[in-house]
N, C-alpha and C positions, 0 to 999 in steps of 0.2 A: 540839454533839452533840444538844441536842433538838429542831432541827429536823430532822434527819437521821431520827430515830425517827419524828416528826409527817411525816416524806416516807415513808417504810415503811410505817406507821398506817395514810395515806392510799391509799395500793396496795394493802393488803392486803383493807381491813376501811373505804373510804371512809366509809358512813352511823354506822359506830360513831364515827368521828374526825369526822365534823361535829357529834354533837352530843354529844361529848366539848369539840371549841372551844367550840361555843353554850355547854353550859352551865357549865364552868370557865375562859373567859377573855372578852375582848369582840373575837376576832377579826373577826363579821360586824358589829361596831357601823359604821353610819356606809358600809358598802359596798354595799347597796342602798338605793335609794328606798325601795323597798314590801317589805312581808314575804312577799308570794306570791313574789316571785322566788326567794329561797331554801328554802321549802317545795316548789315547783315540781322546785326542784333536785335539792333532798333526795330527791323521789321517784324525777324523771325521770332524774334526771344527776349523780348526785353529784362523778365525776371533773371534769366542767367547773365546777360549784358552785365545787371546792375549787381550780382552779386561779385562775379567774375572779379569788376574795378574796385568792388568794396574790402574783398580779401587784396588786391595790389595796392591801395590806398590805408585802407584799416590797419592790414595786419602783415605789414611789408611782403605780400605776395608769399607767406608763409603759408602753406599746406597742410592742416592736420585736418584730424578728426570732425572737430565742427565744423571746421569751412568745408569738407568735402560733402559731409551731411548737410551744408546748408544749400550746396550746390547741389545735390541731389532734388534738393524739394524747390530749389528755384525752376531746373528741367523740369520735375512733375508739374509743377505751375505752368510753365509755358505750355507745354503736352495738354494738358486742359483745358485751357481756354484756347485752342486751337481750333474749335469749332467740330470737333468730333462728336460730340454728345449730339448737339444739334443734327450732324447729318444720321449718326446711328438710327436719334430717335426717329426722324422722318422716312430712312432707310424699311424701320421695319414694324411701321406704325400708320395703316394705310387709312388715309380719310374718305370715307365713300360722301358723296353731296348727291343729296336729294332734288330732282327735277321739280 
């Protein structure tokens, strides 16, 4: 049951659940080299951050099929809410105001 919450967590409110892990458990101990990678994350990418440690933690850093499909659709998440839509829509969606 509390990972099921901690998959929610992570959907909902990603940057609050990484550093809800960081600072009440040692999920990132030991899964990166260097600490810019998960700062990096944190800013840039938090969905792949969080899948990233879940496959080195879950499924002893084993690579198949799922984890790489799941890691595909954690980058498409991050790519999304990236704030593209927002600028496309404004890009090419001109609001004329009335004097």
């Amino acid at each position: 049951m509390p990972l099921v919450l901690l998959a929610i967590g992570a959907l909902l409110v990603p940057r609050l659940t990484i550093f809800l892990l960081w600072l009440l458990s040692g999920w990132f101990n030991g899964v990166f080299a260097s600490v810019i990678w998960p700062i990096l994350g944190f800013i840039f990418m938090p969905y792949t951050l969080l899948w990233y440690s879940a496959v080195q933690n879950l499924f002893s850093g084993t690579w198949g099929p799922a984890q790489l499909l799941g890691m595909i659709i954690a980058v498409l998440l991050d790519l999304s809410s990236s704030g593209y839509g927002y600028r496309h829509y404004h890009d090419h969606h001109h609001v004329v105001e009335e004097v």
